[in-house]
PyMOL commands that place a pseudoatom at each C-alpha (Angstrom):
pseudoatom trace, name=CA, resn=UNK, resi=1, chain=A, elem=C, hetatm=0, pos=[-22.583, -13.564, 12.980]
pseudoatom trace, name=CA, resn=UNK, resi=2, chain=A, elem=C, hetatm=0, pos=[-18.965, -13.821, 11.359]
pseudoatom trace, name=CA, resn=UNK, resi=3, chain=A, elem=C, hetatm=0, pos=[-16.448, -14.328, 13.987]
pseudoatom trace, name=CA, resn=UNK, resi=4, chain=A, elem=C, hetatm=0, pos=[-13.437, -13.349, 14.207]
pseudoatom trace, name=CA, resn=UNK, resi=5, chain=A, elem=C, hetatm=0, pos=[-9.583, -14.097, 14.933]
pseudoatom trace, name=CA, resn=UNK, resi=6, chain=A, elem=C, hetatm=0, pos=[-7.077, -11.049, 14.761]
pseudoatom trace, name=CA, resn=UNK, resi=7, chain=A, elem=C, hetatm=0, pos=[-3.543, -11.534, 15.170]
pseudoatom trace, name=CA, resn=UNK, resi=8, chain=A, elem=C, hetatm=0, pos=[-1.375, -8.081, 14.672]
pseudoatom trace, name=CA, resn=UNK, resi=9, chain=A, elem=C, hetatm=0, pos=[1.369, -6.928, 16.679]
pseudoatom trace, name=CA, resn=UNK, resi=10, chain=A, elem=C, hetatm=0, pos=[1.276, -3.466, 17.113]
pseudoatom trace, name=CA, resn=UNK, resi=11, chain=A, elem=C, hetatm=0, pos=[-1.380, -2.650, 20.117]
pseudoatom trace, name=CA, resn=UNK, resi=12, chain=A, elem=C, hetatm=0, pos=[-2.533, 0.469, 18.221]
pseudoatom trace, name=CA, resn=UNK, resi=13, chain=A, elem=C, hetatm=0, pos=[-2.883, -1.097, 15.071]
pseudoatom trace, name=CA, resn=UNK, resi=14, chain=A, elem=C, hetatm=0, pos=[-4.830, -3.969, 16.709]
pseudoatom trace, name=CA, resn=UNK, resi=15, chain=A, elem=C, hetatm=0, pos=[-7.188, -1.859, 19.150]
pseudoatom trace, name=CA, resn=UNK, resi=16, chain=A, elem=C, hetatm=0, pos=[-8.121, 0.392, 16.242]
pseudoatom trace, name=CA, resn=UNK, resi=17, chain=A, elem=C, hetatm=0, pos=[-9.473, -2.818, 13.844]
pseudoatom trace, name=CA, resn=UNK, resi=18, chain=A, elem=C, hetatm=0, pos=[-10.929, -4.230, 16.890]
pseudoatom trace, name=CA, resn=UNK, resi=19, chain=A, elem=C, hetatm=0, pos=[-12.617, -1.052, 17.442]
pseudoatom trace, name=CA, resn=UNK, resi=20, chain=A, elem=C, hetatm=0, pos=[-13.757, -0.576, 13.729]
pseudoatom trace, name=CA, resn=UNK, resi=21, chain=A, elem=C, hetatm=0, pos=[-15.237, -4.218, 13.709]
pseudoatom trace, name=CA, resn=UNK, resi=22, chain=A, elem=C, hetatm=0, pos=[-17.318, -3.528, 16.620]
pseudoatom trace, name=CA, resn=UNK, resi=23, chain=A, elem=C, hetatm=0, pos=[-19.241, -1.729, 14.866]
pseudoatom trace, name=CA, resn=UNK, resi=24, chain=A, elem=C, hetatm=0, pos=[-20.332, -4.143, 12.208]
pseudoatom trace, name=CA, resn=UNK, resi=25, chain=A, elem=C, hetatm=0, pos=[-23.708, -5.339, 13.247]
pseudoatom trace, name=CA, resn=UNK, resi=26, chain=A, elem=C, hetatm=0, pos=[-22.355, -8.764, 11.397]
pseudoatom trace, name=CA, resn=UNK, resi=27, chain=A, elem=C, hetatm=0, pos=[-18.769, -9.755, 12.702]
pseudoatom trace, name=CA, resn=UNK, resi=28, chain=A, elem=C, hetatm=0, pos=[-17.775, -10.004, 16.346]
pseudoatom trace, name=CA, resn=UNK, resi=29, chain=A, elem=C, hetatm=0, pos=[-13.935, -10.090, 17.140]
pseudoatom trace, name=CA, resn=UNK, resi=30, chain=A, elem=C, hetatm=0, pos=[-13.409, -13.381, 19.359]
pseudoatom trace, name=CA, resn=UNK, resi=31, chain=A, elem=C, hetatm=0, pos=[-9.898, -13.244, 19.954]
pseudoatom trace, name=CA, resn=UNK, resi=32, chain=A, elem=C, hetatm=0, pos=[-7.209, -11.250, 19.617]
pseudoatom trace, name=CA, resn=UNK, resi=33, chain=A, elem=C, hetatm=0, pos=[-3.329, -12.501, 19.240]
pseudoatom trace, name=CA, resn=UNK, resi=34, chain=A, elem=C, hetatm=0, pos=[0.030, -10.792, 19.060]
pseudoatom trace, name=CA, resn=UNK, resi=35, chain=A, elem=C, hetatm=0, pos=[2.186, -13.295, 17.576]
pseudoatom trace, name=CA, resn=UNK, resi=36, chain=A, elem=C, hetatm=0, pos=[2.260, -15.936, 15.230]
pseudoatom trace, name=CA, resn=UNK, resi=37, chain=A, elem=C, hetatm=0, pos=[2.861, -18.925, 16.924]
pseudoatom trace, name=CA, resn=UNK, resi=38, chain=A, elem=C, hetatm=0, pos=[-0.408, -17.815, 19.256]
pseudoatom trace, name=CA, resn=UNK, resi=39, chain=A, elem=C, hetatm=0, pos=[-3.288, -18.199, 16.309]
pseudoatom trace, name=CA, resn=UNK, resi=40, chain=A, elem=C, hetatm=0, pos=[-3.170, -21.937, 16.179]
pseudoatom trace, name=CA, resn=UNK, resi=41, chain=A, elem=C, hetatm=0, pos=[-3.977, -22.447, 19.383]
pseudoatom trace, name=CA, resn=UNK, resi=42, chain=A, elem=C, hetatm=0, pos=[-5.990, -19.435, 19.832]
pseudoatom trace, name=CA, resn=UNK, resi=43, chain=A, elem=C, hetatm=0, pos=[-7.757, -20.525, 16.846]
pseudoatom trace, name=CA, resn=UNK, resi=44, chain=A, elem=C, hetatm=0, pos=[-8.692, -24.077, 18.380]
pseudoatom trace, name=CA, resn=UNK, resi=45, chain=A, elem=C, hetatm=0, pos=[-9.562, -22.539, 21.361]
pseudoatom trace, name=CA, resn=UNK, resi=46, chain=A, elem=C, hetatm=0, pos=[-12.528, -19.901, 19.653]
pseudoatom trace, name=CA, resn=UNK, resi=47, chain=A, elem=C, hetatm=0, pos=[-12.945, -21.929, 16.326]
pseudoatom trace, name=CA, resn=UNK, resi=48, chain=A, elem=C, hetatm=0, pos=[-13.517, -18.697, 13.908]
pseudoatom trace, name=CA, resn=UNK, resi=49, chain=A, elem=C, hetatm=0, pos=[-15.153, -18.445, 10.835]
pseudoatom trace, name=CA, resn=UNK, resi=50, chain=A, elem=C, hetatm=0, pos=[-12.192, -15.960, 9.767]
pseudoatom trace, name=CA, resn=UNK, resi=51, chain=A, elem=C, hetatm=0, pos=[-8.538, -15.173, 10.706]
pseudoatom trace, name=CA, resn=UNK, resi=52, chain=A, elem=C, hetatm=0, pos=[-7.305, -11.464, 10.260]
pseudoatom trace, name=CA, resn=UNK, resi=53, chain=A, elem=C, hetatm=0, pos=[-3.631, -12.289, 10.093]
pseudoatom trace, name=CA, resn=UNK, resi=54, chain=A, elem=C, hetatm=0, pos=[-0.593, -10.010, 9.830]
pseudoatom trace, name=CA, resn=UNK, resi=55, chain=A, elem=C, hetatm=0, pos=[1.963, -10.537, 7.328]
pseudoatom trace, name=CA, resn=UNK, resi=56, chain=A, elem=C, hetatm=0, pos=[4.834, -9.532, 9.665]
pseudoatom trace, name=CA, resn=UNK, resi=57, chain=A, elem=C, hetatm=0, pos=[4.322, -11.434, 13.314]
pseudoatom trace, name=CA, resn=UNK, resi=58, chain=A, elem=C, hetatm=0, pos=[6.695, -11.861, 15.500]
pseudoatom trace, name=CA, resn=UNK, resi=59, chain=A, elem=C, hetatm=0, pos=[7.690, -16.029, 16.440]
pseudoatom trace, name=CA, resn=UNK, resi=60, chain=A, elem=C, hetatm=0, pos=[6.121, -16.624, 13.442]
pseudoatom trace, name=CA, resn=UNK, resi=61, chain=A, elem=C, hetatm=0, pos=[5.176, -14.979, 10.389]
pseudoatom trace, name=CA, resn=UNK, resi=62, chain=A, elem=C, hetatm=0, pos=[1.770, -14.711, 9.308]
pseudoatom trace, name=CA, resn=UNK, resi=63, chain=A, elem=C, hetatm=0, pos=[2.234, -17.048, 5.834]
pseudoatom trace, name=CA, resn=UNK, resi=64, chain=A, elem=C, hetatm=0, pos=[3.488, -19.158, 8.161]
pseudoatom trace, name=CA, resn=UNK, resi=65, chain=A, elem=C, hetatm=0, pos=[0.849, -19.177, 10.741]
pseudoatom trace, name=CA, resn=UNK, resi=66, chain=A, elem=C, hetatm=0, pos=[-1.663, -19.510, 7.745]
pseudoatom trace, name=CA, resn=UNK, resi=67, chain=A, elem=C, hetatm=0, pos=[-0.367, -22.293, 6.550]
pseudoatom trace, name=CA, resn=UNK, resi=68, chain=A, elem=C, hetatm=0, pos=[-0.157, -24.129, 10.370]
pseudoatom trace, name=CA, resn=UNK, resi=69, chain=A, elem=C, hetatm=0, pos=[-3.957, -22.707, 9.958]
pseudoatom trace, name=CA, resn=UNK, resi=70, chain=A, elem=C, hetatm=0, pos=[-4.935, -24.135, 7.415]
pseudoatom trace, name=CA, resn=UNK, resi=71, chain=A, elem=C, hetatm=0, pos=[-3.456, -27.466, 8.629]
pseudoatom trace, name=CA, resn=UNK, resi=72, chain=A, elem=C, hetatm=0, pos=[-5.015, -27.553, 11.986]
pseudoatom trace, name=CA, resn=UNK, resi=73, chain=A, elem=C, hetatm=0, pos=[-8.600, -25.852, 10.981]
pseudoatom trace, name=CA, resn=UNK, resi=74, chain=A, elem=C, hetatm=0, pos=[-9.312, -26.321, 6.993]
pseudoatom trace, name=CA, resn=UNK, resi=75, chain=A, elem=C, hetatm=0, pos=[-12.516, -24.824, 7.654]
pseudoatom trace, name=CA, resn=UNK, resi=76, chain=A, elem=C, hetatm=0, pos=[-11.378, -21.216, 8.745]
pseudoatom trace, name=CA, resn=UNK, resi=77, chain=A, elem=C, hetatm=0, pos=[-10.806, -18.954, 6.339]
pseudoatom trace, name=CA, resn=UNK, resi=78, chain=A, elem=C, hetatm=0, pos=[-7.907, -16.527, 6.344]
pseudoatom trace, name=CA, resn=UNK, resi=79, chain=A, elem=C, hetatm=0, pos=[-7.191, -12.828, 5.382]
pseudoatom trace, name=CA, resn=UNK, resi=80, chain=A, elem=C, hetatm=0, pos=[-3.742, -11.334, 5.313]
pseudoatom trace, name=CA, resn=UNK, resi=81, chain=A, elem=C, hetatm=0, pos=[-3.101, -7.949, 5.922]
pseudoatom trace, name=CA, resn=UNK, resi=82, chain=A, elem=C, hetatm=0, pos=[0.481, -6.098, 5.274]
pseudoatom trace, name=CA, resn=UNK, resi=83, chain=A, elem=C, hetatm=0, pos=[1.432, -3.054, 5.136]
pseudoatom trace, name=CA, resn=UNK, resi=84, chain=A, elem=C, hetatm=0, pos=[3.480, -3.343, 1.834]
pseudoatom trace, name=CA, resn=UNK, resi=85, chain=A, elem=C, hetatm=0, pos=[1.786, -5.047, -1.038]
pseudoatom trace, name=CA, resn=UNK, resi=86, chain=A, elem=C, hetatm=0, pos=[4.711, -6.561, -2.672]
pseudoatom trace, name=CA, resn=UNK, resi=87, chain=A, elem=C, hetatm=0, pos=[3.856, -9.273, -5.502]
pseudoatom trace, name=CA, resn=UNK, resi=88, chain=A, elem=C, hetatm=0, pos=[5.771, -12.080, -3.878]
pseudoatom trace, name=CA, resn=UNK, resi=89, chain=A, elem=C, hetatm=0, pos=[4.445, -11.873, -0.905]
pseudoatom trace, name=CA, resn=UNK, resi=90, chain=A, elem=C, hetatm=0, pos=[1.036, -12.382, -2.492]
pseudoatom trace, name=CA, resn=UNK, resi=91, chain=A, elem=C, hetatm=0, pos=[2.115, -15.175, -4.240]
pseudoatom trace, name=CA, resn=UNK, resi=92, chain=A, elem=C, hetatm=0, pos=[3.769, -17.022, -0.841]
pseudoatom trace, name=CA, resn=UNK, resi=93, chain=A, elem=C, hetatm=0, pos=[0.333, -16.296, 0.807]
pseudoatom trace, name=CA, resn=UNK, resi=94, chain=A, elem=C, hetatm=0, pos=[-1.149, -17.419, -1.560]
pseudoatom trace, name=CA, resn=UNK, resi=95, chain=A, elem=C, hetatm=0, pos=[0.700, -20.778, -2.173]
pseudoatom trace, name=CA, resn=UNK, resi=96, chain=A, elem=C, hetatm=0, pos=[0.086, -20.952, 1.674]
pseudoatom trace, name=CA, resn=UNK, resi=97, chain=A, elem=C, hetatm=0, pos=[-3.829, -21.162, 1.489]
pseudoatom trace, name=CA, resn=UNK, resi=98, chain=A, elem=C, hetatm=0, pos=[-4.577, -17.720, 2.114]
pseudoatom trace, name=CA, resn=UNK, resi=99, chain=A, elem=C, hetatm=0, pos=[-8.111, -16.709, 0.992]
pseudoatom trace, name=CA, resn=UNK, resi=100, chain=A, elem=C, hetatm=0, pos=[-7.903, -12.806, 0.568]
pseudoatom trace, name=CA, resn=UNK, resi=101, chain=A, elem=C, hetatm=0, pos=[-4.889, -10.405, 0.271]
pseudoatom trace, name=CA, resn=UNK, resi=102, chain=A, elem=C, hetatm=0, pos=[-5.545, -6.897, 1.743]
pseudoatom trace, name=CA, resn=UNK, resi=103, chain=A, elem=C, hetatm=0, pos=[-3.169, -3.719, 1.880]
pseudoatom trace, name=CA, resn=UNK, resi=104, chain=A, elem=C, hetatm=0, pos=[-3.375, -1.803, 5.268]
pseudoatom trace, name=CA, resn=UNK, resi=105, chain=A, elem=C, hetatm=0, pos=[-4.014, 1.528, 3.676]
pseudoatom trace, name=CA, resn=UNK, resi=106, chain=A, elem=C, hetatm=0, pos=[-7.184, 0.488, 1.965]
pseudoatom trace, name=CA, resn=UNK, resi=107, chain=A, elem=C, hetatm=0, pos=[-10.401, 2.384, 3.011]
pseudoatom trace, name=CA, resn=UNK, resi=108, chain=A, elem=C, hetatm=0, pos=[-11.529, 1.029, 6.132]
pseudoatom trace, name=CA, resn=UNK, resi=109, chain=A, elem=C, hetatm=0, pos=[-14.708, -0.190, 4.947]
pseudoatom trace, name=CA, resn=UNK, resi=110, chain=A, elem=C, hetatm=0, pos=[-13.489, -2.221, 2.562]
pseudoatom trace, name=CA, resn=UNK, resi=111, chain=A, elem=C, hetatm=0, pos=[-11.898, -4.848, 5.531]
pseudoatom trace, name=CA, resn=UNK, resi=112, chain=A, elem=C, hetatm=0, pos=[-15.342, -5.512, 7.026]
pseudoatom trace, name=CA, resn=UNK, resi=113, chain=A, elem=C, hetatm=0, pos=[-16.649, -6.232, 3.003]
pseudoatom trace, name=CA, resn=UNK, resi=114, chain=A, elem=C, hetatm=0, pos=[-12.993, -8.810, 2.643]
pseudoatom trace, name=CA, resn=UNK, resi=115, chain=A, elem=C, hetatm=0, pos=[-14.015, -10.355, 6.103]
pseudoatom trace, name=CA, resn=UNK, resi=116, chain=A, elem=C, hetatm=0, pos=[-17.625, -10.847, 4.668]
pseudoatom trace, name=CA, resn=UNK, resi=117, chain=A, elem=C, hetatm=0, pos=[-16.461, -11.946, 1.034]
pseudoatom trace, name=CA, resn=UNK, resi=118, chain=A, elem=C, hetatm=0, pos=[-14.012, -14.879, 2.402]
pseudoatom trace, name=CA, resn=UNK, resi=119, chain=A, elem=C, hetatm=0, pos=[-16.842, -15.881, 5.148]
pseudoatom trace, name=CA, resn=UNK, resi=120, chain=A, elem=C, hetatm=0, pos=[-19.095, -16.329, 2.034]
pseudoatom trace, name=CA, resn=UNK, resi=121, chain=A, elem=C, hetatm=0, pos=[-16.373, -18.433, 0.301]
pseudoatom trace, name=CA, resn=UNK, resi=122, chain=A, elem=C, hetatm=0, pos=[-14.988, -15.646, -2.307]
pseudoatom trace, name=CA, resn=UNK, resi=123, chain=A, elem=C, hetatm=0, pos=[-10.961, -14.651, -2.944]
pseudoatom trace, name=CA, resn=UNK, resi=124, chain=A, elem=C, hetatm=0, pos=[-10.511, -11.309, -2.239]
pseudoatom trace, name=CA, resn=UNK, resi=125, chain=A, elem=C, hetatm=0, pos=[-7.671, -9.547, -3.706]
pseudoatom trace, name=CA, resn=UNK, resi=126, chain=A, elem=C, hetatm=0, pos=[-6.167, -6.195, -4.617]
pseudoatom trace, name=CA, resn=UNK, resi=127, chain=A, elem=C, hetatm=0, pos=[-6.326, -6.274, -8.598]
pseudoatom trace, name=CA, resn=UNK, resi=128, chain=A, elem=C, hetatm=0, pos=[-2.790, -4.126, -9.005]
pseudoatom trace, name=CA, resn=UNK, resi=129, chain=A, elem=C, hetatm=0, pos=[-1.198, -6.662, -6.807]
pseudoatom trace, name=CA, resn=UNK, resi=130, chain=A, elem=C, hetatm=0, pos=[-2.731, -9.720, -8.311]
pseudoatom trace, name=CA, resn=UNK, resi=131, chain=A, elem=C, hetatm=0, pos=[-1.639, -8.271, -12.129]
pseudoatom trace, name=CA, resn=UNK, resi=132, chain=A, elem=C, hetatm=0, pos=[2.078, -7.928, -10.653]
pseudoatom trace, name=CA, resn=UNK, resi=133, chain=A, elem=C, hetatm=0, pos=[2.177, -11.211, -9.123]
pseudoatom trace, name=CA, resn=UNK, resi=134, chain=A, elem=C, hetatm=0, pos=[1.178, -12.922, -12.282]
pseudoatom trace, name=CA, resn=UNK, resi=135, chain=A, elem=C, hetatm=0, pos=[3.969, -11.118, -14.355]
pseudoatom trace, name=CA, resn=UNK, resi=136, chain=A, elem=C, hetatm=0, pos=[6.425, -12.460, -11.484]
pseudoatom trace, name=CA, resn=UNK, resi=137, chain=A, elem=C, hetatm=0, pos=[8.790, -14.849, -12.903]
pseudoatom trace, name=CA, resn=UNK, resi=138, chain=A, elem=C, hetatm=0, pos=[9.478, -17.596, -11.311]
pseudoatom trace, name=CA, resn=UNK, resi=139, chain=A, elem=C, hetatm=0, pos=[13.094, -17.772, -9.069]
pseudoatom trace, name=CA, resn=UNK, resi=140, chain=A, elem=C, hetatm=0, pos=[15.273, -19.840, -11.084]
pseudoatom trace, name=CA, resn=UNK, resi=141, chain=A, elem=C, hetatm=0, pos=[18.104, -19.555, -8.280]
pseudoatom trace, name=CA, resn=UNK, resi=142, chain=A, elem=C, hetatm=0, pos=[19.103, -22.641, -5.635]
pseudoatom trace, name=CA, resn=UNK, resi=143, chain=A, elem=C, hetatm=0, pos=[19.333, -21.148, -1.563]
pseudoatom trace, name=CA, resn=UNK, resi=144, chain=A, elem=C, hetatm=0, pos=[22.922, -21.158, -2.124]
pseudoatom trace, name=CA, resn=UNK, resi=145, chain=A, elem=C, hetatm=0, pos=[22.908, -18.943, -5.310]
pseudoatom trace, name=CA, resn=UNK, resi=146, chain=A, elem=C, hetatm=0, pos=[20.970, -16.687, -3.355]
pseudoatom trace, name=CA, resn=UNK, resi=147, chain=A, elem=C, hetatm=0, pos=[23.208, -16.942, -0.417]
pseudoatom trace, name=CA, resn=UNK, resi=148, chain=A, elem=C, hetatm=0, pos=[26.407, -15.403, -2.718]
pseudoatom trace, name=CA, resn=UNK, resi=149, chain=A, elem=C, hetatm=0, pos=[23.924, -12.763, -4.842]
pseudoatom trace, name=CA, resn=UNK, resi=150, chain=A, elem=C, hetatm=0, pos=[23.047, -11.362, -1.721]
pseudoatom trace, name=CA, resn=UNK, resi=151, chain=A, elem=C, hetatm=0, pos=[26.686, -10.971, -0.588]
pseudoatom trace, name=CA, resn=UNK, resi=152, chain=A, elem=C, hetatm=0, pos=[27.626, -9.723, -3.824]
pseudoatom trace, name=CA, resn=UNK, resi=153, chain=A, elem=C, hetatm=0, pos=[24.548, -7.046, -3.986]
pseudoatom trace, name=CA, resn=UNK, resi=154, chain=A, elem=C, hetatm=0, pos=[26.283, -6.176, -0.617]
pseudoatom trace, name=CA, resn=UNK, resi=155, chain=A, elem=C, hetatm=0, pos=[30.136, -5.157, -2.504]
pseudoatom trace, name=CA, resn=UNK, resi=156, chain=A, elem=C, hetatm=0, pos=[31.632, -8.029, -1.295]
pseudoatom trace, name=CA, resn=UNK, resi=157, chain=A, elem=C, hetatm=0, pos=[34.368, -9.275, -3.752]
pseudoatom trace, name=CA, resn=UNK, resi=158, chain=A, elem=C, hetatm=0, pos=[35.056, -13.027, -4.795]
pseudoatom trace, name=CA, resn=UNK, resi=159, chain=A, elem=C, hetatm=0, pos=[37.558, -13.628, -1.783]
pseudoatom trace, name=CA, resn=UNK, resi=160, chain=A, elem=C, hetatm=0, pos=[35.489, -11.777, 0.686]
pseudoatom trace, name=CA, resn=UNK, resi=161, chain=A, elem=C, hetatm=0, pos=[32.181, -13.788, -0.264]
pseudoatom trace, name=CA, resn=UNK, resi=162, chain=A, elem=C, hetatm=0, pos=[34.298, -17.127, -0.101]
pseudoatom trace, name=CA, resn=UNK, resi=163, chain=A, elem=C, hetatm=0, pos=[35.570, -16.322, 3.084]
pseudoatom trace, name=CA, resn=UNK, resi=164, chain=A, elem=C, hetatm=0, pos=[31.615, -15.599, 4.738]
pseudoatom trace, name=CA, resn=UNK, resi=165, chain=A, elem=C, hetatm=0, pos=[30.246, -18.791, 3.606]
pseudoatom trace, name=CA, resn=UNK, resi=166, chain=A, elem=C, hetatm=0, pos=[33.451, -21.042, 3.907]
pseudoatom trace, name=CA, resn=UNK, resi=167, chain=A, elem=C, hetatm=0, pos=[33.877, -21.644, -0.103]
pseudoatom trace, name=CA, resn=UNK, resi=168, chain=A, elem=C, hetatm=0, pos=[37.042, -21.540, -1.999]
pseudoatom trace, name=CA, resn=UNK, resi=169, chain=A, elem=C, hetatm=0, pos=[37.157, -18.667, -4.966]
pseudoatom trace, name=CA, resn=UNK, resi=170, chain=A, elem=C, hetatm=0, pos=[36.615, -20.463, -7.788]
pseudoatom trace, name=CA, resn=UNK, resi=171, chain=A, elem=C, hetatm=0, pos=[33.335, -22.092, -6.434]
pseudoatom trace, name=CA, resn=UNK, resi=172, chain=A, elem=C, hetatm=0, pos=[31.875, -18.317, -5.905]
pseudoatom trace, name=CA, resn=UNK, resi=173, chain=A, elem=C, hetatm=0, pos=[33.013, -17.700, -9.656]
pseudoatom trace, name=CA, resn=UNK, resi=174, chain=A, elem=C, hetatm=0, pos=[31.301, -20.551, -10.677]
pseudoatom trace, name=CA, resn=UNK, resi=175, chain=A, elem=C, hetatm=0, pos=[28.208, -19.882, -8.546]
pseudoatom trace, name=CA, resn=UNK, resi=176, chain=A, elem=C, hetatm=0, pos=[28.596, -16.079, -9.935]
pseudoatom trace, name=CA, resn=UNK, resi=177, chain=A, elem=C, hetatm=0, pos=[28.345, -17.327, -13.683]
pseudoatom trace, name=CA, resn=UNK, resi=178, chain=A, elem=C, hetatm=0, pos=[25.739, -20.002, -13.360]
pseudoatom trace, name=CA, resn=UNK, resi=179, chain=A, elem=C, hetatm=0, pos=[23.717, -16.974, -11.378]
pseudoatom trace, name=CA, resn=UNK, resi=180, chain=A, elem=C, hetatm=0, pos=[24.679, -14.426, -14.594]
pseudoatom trace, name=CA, resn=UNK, resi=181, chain=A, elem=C, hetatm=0, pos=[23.597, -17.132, -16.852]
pseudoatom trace, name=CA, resn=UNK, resi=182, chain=A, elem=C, hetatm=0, pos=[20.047, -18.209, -15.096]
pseudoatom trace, name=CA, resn=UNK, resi=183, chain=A, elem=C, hetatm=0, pos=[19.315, -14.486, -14.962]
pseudoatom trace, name=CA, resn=UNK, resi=184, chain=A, elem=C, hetatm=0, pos=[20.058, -13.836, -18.920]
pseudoatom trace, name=CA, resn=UNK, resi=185, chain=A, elem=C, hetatm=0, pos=[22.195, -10.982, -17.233]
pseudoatom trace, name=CA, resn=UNK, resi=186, chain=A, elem=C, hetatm=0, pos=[25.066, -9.370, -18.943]
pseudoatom trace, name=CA, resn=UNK, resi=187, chain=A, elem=C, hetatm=0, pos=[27.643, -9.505, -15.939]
pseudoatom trace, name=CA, resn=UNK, resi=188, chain=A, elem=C, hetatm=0, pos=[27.078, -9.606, -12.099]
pseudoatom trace, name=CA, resn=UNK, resi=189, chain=A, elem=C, hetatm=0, pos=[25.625, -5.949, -11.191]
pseudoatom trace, name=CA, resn=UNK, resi=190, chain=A, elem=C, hetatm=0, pos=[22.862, -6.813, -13.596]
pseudoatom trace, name=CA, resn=UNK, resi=191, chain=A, elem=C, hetatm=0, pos=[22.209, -10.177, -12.208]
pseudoatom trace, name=CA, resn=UNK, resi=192, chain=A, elem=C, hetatm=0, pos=[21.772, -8.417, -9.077]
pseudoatom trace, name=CA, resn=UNK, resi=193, chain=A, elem=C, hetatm=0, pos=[19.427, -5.636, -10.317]
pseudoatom trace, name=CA, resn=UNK, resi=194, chain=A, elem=C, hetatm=0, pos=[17.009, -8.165, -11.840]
pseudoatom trace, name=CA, resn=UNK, resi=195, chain=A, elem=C, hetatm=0, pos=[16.978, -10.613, -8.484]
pseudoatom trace, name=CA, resn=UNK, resi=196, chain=A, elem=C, hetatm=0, pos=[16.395, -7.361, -6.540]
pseudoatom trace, name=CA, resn=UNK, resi=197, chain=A, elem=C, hetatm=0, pos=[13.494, -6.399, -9.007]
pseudoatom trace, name=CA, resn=UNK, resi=198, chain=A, elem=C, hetatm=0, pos=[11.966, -9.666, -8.579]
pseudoatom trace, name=CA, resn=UNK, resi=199, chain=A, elem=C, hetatm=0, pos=[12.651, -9.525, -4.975]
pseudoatom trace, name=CA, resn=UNK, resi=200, chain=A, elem=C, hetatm=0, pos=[15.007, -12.550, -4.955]
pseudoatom trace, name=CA, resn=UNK, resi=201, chain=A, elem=C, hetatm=0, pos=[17.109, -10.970, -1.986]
for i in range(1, 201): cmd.bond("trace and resi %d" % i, "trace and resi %d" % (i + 1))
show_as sticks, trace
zoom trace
């Protein structure tokens, strides 16, 4: 018998894979969780062979709870579920331990097969989303780069994004070139267009 740790927040969401588990002659549902900073300790409490973890918990998010997981209890494998299947994502679960990557709208018969295939030691993973990922580059931007893209992808001028994180104008200018630069971008707009495609903000 597989067991079973499921930590989603919405109720529905939750009863409904409960429900669709139950009737797996092969996995029983142990314990059920509603926020992220609950599956550790729910987790030491029932000891699962699997963890059905939400990308988006509340307290803490389910990468993060996966890697506190994987910390606490190597042995217990864990499958993420989201509801969008965005390439970086993948790639933080991944980094994070995660054994298999499922999207939410997949054919409900194929999460009682992922729970099965990580139990048995095997990476499950949606093949689109796995291509994607690889073509990902990787984020050539510091935090604080970020930090004054993001502000800029919001409108904000040079004095306005100085004044919102406390730095004089010709630092932003210089943070604003160094970002046009990294990116190979041909001015500012384009820098963010190609951080936003990448999902850098």
């Amino acid at each position: 018998m597989i067991t079973v740790l499921l930590a989603e927040d919405m109720h529905l969401v939750r009863g409904a894979v409960v429900a669709l588990l139950a009737r797996e002659p092969d996995i029983t549902v142990v314990a059920e969780v509603s926020a992220g900073d609950a599956v550790l300790p729910a987790a030491l409490a029932c000891r699962p062979d699997v963890a059905v973890l939400d990308v988006d918990l509340p307290a803490l998010d389910g990468i993060a709870a996966a890697a506190e997981l994987r910390a606490g209890i190597p042995g217990c494998r864990v499958l993420m579920l989201t509801a969008l299947g965005r390439p970086t994502v993948l790639r933080k679960a991944m980094a994070a331990g995660v054994d298999g990557f499922l999207v939410k709208d997949a054919p409900p018969a194929e999460l009682a097969d992922a729970i099965r295939a990580v139990a048995n030691g095997r990476r499950v993973l949606d093949p689109a989303l796995a291509a994607a990922a690889l073509r990902l580059r990787d984020n050539p931007l510091s935090e604080r780069e970020i930090e004054v893209l993001r502000q800029a992808a919001d409108g904000a001028e040079i004095d306005e994004i100085a004044a919102r994180l406390y730095l004089s104008k010709g630092t932003v200018r210089n943070y604003l070139g160094m970002i046009v630069t990294k990116l190979d971008a041909r001015n500012r707009l384009d820098a963010v267009r190609i951080a936003a495609e990448q999902d850098w903000l």
